[in-house]
C-alpha positions as CSV (number, residue, x, y, z in Angstrom):
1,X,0.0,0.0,0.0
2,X,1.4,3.4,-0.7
3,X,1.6,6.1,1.4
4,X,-0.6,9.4,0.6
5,X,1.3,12.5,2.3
6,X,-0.6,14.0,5.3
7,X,0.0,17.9,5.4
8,X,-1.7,21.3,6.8
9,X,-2.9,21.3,3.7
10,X,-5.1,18.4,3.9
11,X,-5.6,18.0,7.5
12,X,-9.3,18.2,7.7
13,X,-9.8,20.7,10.2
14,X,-13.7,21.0,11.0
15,X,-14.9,17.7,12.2
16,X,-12.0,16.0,12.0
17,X,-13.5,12.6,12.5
18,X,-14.5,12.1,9.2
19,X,-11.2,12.3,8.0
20,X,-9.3,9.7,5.9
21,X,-5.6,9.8,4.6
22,X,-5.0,6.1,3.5
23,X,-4.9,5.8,-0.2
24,X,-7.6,2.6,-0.2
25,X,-9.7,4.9,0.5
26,X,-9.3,7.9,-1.8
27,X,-9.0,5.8,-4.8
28,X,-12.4,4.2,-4.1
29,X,-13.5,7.8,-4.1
30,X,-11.7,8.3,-7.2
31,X,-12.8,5.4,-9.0
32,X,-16.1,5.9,-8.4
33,X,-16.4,9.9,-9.7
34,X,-16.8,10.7,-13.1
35,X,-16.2,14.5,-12.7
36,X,-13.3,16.1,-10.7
37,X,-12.8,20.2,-10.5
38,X,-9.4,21.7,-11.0
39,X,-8.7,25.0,-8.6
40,X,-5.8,27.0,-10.2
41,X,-4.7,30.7,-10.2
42,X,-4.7,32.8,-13.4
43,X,-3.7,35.9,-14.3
44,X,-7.2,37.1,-14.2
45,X,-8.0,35.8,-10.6
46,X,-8.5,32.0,-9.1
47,X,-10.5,29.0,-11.5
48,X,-12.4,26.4,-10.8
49,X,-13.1,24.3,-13.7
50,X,-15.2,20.8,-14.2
51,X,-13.5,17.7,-16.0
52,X,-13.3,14.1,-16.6
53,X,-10.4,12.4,-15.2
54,X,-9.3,8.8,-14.9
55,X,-6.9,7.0,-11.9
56,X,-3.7,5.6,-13.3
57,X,-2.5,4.0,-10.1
58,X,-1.0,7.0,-8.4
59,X,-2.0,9.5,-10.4
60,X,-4.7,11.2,-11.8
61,X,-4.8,11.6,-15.4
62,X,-6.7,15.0,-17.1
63,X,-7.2,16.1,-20.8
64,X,-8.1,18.3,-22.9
65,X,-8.0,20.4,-26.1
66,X,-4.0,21.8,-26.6
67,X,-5.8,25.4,-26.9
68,X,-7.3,24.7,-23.1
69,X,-6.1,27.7,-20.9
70,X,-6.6,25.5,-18.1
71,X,-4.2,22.8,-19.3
72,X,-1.5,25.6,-20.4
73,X,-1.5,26.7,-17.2
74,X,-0.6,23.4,-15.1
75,X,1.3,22.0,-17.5
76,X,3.5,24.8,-16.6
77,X,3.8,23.4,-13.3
78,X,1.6,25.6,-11.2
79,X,0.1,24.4,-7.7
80,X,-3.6,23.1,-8.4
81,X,-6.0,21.7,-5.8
82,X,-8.2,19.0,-7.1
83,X,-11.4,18.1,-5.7
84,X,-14.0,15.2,-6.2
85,X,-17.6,14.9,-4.5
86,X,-20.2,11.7,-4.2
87,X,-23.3,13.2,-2.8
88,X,-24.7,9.8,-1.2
89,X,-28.3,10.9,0.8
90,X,-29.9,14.1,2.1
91,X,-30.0,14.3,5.3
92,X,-33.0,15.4,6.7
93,X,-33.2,16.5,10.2
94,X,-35.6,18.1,12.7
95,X,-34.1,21.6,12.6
96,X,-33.2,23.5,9.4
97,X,-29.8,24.5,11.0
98,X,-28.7,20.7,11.7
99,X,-29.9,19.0,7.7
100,X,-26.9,18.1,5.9
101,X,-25.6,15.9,3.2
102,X,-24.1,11.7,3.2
103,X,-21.0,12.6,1.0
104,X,-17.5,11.0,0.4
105,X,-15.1,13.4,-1.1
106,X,-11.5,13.9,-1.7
107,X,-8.8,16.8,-2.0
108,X,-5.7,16.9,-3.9
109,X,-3.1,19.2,-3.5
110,X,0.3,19.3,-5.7
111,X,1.7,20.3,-9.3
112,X,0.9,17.9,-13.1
113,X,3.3,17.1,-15.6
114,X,2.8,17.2,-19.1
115,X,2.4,13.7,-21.0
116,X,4.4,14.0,-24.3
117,X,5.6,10.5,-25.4
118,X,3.3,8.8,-27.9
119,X,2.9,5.7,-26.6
120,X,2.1,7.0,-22.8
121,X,-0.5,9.7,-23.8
122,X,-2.4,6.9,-25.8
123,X,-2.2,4.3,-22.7
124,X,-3.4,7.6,-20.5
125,X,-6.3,8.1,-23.1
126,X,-7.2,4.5,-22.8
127,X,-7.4,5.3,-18.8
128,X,-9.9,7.8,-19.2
129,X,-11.9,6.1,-21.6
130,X,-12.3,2.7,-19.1
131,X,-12.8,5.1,-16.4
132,X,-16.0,6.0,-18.1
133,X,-17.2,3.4,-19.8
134,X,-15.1,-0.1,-19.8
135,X,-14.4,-2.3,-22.7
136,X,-15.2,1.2,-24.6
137,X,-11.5,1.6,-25.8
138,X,-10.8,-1.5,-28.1
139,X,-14.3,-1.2,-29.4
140,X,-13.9,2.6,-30.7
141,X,-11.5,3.6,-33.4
142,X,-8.4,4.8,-31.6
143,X,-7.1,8.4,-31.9
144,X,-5.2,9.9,-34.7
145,X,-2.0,11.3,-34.7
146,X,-3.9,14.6,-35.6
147,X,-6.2,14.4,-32.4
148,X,-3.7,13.5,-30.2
149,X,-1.3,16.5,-31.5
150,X,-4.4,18.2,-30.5
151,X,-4.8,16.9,-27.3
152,X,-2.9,17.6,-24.2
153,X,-2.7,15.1,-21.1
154,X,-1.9,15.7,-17.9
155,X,-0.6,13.4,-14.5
156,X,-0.9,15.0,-11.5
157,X,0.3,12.3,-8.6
158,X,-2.1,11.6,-5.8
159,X,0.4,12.2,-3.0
160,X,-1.2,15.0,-0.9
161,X,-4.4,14.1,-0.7
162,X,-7.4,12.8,1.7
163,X,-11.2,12.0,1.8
164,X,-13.6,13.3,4.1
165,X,-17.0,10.9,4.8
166,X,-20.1,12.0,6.4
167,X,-22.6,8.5,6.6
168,X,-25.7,8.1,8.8
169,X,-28.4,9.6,10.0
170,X,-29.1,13.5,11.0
171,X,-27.8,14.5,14.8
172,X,-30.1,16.9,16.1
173,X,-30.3,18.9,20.1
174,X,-31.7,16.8,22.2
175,X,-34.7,18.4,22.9
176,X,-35.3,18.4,19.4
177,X,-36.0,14.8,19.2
178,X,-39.4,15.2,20.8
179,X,-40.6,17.5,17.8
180,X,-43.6,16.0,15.8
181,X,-40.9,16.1,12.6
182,X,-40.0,13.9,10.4
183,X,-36.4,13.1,9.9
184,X,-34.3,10.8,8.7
185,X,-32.2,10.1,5.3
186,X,-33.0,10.5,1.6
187,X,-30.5,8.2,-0.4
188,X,-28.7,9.6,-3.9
189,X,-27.7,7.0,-6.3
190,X,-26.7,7.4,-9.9
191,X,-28.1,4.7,-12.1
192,X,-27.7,4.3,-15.8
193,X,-31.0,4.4,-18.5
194,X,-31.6,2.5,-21.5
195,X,-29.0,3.5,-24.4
196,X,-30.4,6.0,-26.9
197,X,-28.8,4.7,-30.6
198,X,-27.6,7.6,-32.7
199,X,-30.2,7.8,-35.9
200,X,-26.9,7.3,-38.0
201,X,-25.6,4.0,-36.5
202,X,-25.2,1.9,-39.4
203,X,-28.0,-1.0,-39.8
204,X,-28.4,-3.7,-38.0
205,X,-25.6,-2.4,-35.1
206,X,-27.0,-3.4,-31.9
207,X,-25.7,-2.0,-28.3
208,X,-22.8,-3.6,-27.1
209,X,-23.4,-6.1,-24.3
210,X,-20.4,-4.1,-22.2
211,X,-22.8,-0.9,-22.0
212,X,-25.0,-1.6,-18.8
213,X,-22.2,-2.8,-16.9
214,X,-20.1,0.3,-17.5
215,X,-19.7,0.6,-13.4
């Protein structure tokens, strides 16, 4: 098991408790997310922007269009701060000030390096692509050298990281739990609908069998 760096940085600070720093854990996180949001300063003032990513062991792997501001930026090796969020369940208590969220969420703190060999931005591609949707990759045609010129890929490692959990139900004053008020949890879960073909698929092309078990 590697280690994941424990730092100021991540320390979770308000309610402590539901902090995790062992790497078993934030990859769960990871590999369960389909969306991460890169924090980074610009010129113009701080960015938060939404992205796909995929887990390559240790690191994360982004990408992107080569004309992506975002991507110019950190592959010039600025700090970024990464950040991932499952919403699991509302939670639903007897006063408005105490209702919260079930969430499992993770922080990343460090600097990405620029993928440039050929044969490692493909394999990094091909990480993204089973993050999404497995089996996806040998079935699709692969990039060409003119799309992946165009593309830029990033690694940023998962070294400085942790999770922060909140499960169970809604904790509420005492005395509140003799209100006539329902409380209790709402559960969140993403599920996936039946594929939608494209009106140009090519006759007779049925779904593959790989599609509903794409998590």
């Amino acid at each position: 098991m590697r280690n994941v760096e424990r730092t100021e940085r991540t320390r979770v600070k308000r309610l402590p408790d539901r902090g995790h720093y062992d790497a078993e854990t934030i990859d769960a996180i990871l590999d369960e997310a389909f969306i991460c949001h890169v924090g980074f300063n610009t010129e113009q003032g701080p960015a938060v922007i939404p992205t796909l990513f995929g887990r390559d062991g240790s690191d994360l792997i982004i990408h992107g269009s080569a004309a992506s501001r975002m991507l110019r930026d950190l592959s010039k090796g600025i700090d970024v701060c990464v950040t991932v969020t499952l919403v699991d369940g509302l939670v639903l208590a007897r006063s408005a000030f105490h209702h919260s969220m079930n969430y499992r969420s993770v922080v990343i703190f460090g600097t990405a390096e620029l993928i440039t060999e050929k044969e490692e931005k493909v394999r990094a591609l091909e990480i993204l692509s089973e993050h999404i949707i497995r089996h996806r990759w040998k079935d699709a045609r692969p990039p060409s050298d003119k799309e992946l010129k165009g593309t830029t890929v990033l690694r940023l490692p998962i070294e400085e990281a942790s999770a922060k959990i909140r499960v169970g139900p809604p904790k509420d004053d005492e005395e509140d739990y003799s209100l006539p008020i329902w409380a209790g949890i709402v559960p969140i879960q993403t599920t996936f609908g039946t594929p939608i073909a494209d009106e140009r698929n090519l006759e007779g092309i049925e779904p593959p069998e790989y599609l509903p078990q794409t998590r």
